[in-house]
C-alpha positions in Angstrom: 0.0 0.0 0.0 1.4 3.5 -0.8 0.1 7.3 0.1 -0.1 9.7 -2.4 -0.1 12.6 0.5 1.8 11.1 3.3 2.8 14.3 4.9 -1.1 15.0 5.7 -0.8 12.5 8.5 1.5 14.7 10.4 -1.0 17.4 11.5 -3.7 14.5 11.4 -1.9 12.7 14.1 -1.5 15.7 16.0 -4.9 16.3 16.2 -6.2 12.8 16.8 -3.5 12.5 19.9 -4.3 16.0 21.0 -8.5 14.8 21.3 -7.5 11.2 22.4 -5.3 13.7 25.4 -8.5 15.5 25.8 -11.1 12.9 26.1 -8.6 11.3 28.9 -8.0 13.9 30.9 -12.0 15.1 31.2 -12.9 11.6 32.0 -10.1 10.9 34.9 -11.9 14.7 36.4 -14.8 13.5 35.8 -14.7 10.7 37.3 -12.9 12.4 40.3 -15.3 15.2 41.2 -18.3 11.6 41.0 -15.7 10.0 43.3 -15.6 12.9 45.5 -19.5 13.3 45.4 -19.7 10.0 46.6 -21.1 8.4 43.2 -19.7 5.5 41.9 -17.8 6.5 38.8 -18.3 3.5 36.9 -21.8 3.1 36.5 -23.3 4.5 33.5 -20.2 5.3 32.1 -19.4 2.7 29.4 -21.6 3.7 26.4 -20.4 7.8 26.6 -16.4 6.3 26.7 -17.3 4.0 23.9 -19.2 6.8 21.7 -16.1 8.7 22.6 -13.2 6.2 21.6 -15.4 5.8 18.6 -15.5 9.0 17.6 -11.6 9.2 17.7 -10.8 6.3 15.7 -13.5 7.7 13.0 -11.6 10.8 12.9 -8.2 8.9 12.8 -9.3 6.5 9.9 -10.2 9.9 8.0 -6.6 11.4 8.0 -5.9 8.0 7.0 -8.4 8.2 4.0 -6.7 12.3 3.3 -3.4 11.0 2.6 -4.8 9.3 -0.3 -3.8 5.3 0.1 -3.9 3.1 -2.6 -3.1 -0.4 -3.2 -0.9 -1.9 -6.5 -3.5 -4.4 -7.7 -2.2 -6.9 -10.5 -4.4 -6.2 -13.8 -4.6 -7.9 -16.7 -4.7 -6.4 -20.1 -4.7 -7.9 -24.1 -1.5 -6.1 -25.8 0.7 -6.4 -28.3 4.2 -4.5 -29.3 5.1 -2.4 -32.1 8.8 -1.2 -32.4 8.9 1.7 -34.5 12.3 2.0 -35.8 13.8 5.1 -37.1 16.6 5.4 -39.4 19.0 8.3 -38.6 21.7 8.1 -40.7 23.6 10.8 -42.6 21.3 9.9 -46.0 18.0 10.8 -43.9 19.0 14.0 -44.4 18.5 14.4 -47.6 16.1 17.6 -48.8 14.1 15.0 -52.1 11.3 15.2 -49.2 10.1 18.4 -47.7 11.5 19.2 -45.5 14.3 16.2 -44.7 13.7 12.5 -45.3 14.3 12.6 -41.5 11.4 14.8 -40.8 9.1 13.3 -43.3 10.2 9.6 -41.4 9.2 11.3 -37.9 5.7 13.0 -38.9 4.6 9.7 -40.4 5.8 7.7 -37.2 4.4 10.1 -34.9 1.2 10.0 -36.7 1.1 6.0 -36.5 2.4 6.0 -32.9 -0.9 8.8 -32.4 -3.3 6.0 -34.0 -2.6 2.8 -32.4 -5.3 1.5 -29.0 -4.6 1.5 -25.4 -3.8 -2.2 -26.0 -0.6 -1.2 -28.2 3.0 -0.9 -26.5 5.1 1.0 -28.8 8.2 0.9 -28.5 10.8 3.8 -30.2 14.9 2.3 -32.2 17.0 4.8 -33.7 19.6 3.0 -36.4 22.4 4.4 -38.0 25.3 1.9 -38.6 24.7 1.2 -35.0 21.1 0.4 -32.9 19.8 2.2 -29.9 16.5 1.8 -28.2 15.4 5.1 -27.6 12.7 4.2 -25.8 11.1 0.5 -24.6 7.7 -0.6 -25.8 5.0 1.0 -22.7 1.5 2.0 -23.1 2.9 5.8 -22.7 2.5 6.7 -26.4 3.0 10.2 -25.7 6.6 9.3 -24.4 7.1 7.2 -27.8 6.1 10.2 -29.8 8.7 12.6 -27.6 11.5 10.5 -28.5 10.6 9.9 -32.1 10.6 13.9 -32.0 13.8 13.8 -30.2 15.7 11.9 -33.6 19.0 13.8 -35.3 20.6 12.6 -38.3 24.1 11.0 -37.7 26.3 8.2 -39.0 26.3 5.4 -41.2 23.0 2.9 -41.7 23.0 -1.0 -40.7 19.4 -2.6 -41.4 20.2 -5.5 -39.8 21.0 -3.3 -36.6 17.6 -2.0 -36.4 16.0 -5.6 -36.6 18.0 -6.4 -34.3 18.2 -4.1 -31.8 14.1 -3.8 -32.2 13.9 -7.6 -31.5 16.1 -6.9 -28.3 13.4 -4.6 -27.3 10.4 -7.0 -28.4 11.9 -9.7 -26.4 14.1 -8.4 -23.1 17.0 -9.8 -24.3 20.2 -9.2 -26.4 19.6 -10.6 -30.0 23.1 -10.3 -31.7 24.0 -12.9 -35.3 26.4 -15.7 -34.3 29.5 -15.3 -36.2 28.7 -17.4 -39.4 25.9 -15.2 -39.3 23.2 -17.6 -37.9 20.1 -16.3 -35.9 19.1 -17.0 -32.2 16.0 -19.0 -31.5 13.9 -16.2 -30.0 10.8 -18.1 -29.3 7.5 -17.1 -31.2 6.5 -13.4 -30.7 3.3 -13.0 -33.5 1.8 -10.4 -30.8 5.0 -8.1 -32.1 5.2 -6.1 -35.2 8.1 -3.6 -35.6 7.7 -0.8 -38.4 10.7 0.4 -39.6 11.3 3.8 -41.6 14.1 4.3 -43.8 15.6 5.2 -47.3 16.8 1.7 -47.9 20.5 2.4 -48.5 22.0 -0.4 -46.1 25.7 0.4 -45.7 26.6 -1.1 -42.0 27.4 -4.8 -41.5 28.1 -4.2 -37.5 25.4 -6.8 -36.5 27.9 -9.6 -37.9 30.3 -8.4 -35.4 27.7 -8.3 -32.4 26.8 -4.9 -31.6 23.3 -5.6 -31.4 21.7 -2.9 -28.9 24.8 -0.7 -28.4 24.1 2.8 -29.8 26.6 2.3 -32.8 29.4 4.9 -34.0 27.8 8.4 -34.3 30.7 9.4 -36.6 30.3 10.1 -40.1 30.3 6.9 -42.4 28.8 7.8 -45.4 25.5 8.9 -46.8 23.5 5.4 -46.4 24.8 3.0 -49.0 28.4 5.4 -48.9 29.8 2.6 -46.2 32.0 -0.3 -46.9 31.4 -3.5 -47.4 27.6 -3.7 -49.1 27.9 -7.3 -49.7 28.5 -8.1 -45.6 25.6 -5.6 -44.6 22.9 -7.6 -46.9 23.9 -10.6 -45.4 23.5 -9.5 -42.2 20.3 -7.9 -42.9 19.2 -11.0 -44.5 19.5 -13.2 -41.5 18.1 -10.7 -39.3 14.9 -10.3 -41.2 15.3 -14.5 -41.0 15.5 -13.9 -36.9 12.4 -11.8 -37.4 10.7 -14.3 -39.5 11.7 -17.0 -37.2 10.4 -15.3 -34.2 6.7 -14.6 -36.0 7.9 -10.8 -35.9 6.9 -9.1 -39.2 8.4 -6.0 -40.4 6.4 -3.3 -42.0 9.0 -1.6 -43.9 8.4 2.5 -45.0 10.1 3.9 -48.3 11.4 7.5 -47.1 12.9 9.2 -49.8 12.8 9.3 -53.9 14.1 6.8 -56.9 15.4 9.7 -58.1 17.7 10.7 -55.0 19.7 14.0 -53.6 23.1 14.9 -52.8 24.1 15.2 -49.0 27.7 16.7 -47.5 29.1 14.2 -45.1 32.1 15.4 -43.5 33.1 17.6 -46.6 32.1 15.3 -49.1 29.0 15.3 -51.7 27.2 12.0 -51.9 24.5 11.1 -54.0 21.8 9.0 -52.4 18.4 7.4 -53.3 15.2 5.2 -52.0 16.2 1.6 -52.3 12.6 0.0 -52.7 14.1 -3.4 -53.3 16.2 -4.1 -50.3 13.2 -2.4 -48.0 10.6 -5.1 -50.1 12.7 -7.5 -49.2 12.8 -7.1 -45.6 9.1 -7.2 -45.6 8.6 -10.2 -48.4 10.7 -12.4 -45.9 9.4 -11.6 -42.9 5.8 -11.6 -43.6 5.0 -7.9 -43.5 4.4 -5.4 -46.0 6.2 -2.4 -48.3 4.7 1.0 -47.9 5.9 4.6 -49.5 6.4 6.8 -46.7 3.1 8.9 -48.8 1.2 6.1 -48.1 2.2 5.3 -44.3 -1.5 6.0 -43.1 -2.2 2.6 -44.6 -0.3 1.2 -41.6 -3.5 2.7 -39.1 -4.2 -0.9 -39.3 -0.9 -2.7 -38.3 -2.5 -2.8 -34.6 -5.6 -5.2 -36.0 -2.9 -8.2 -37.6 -1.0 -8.4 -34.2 -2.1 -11.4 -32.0 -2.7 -10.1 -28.6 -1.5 -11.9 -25.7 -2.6 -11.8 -22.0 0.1 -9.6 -19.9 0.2 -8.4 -15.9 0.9 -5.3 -14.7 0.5 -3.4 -11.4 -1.9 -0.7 -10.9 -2.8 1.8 -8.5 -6.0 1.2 -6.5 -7.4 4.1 -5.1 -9.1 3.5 -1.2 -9.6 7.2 -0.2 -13.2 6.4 -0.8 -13.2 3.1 1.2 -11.7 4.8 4.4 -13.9 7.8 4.2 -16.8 5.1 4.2 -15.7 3.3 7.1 -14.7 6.5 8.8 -18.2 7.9 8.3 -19.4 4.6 10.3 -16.8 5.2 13.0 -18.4 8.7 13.7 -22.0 7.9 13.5 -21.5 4.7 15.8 -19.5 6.9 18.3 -22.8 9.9 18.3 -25.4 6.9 18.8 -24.5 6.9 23.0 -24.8 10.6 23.2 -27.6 10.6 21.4 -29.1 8.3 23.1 -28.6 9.5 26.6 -28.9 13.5 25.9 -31.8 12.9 23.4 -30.4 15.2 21.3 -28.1 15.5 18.0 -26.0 18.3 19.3 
C-alpha cells in the first residue's frame, strides 16, 4: 500500500493525539469530582467512553483516508508491441522530401504511434550503422512520440542493426548474429510487429560483429549506402529479417525518400543518395509484413488489427480514499449513537 499525501498525517496525528489527550484527561476529572461526590464513577459510564473512543478512531481513519492510500492491484490487459524503428543516418538527411527525409520519417511515425489502441505498446529504435532503443515498448504513447521527435541525423545505416536491436526490445533480451551469421532462437512473438522507416540504403554490416543494442558509431560513415562492405551488410540484414521471421515478428518496412535521390555533404564530401525500394521489399517479403511509401504510411493505421494479442500483468494503483472515508463515516456515526441516546439530542 502507498500514500499519495503522506505528509497530511502529520497534523492529522497531531490532532487525533491532542482529542484522544483530551477525552482522557475530562474523564479521569470527571470521574474524580463523581468519586468525591460519593457516586460510583463507573456506573453508567461505558456507552459515553465507547461513543467517545469511537469518535476518535473515526476521525483517525479519516486522515488515514486524506493522505490518499492506494493499493498496487495486479491487472490484466490484451497487448501487443510495435517497435517503430527510425533510421537516422547521414542519408535521412536528404532535402528530395520536404523538408528532410528525416522529418518526413518522424511526422509519419508520430502520426502511427498517435493512432494505435490502449492495448498497443510502442516501443521507439533509432539505427544508424549502429542500434539504440530510444525508448522501450510501454502504453505511454506520448513518451514514444517525444522520442521519435527527439531523432538527429548521424552516422552510417545498418538494417540489420535495427531488426535487431528492435527484437532486443520485443523480447528483453540481447539478440546479436552468431558469427557465421546464424540467428538466435527467440521463441515465437506474433503479438510483435516492428515498423521500420528508412531510405533503404544499407551500408553497416556491425550486427555480424555483435553490436546488437549498443548505440553504434555516431561518426560520419557515409551517406546510407556510402559505407564499406555492401555485400557483408545484406547478409546480415538478410539473416536478421530470418531472426524476425523466425520469431513470428513481421516487419512493416516505410520507403522515405525518392528513386530519383539527392546529394548530402558528409564530413566535406558530396554523396548522391536514393530510396532503395528493393532491399526495404525485401525485408518485408521475408518476414511476412508489408512495403509502404512513406506517402502512403496511413495505410499502416491498421498494423495494430494483424498483431495477435497476448494476456500480460501489470501493477496498478488502487485508489481506497473512498473506502476509508466510508468506514470513517461509520466510526463517527456509531460513536454519536450513545450521546444521542442518553442527551436525546443530536448536538
Amino acid at each position: 500500500m502507498s500514500l499519495t499525501a503522506p505528509w497530511l498525517l502529520v497534523p492529522g496525528v497531531l490532532v487525533v493525539a491532542a482529542l484522544a489527550v483530551a477525552a482522557t484527561m475530562t474523564a479521569r476529572r470527571r470521574r474524580a469530582a463523581l468519586a468525591a461526590a460519593g457516586v460510583d464513577a463507573a456506573a453508567g459510564r461505558r456507552g459515553p467512553q465507547l461513543g467517545i473512543w469511537l469518535s476518535l478512531i473515526g476521525i483517525a481513519v479519516l486522515t488515514f483516508a486524506a493522505a490518499g492510500p492506494a493499493a498496487s492491484v495486479p491487472v490484466s490487459r490484451a497487448a501487443g508491441t510495435v517497435i517503430v524503428a527510425v533510421d537516422v543516418s547521414n542519408s535521412m538527411g536528404a532535402t528530395d522530401v520536404t523538408p528532410t527525409r528525416l522529418d518526413a520519417a518522424k511526422k509519419a511515425a508520430a502520426a502511427f504511434v498517435a493512432a494505435q489502441p490502449d492495448s498497443v505498446d510502442v516501443g521507439v529504435v533509432a539505427f544508424q550503422d549502429g542500434a539504440l532503443t530510444t525508448h522501450q515498448p510501454s502504453a505511454d504513447h506520448a513518451a514514444a512520440e517525444a522520442a521519435i521527435d527527439r531523432l538527429k541525423v548521424t552516422g552510417g545505416t545498418s538494417l540489420a542493426e535495427a531488426i535487431l536491436t528492435s527484437l532486443s526490445a520485443i523480447t528483453g533480451r540481447t539478440v546479436r548474429l552468431g558469427a557465421d551469421g546464424s540467428a538466435p532462437d527467440l521463441g515465437y512473438w506474433s503479438s510483435a510487429t516492428i515498423v521500420l522507416f528508412s531510405d533503404g540504403e544499407d551500408g553497416g554490416a556491425g550486427a555480424n560483429a555483435g553490436t546488437s543494442g549498443s548505440g553504434g558509431s555516431t561518426g560520419g560513415g557515409g551517406a546510407g549506402g556510402g559505407d564499406a562492405g555492401g555485400g557483408d551488410a545484406a547478409g546480415a540484414t538478410e539473416a536478421a529479417a530470418g531472426a524476425a521471421q523466425a520469431a513470428g515478428v513481421h516487419v512493416e518496412t516505410v520507403g522515405v525518400g525518392t528513386t530519383a535521390g539527392a546529394t548530402v555533404e558528409v564530413d566535406g564530401y558530396r554523396l548522391h543518395t536514393a530510396l532503395d525500394e528493393d532491399t526495404l521489399k525485401a525485408i518485408a517479403q521475408t518476414t511476412g509484413g508489408s512495403y509502404h511509401p512513406a506517402s502512403q504510411a496511413s495505410e499502416l493505421d491498421g498494423v495494430a488489427s494483424a498483431i495477435d494479442l497476448r494476456r500480460t500483468t501489470q501493477h496498478e494503483d488502487l485508489p481506497l480514499a473512498g473506502a476509508f472515508t466510508a468506514f470513517a463515516v461509520l466510526l463517527l456515526a456509531a460513536g454519536a449513537v450513545p450521546t444521542i441516546l442518553r442527551t436525546g439530542r443530536v448536538a
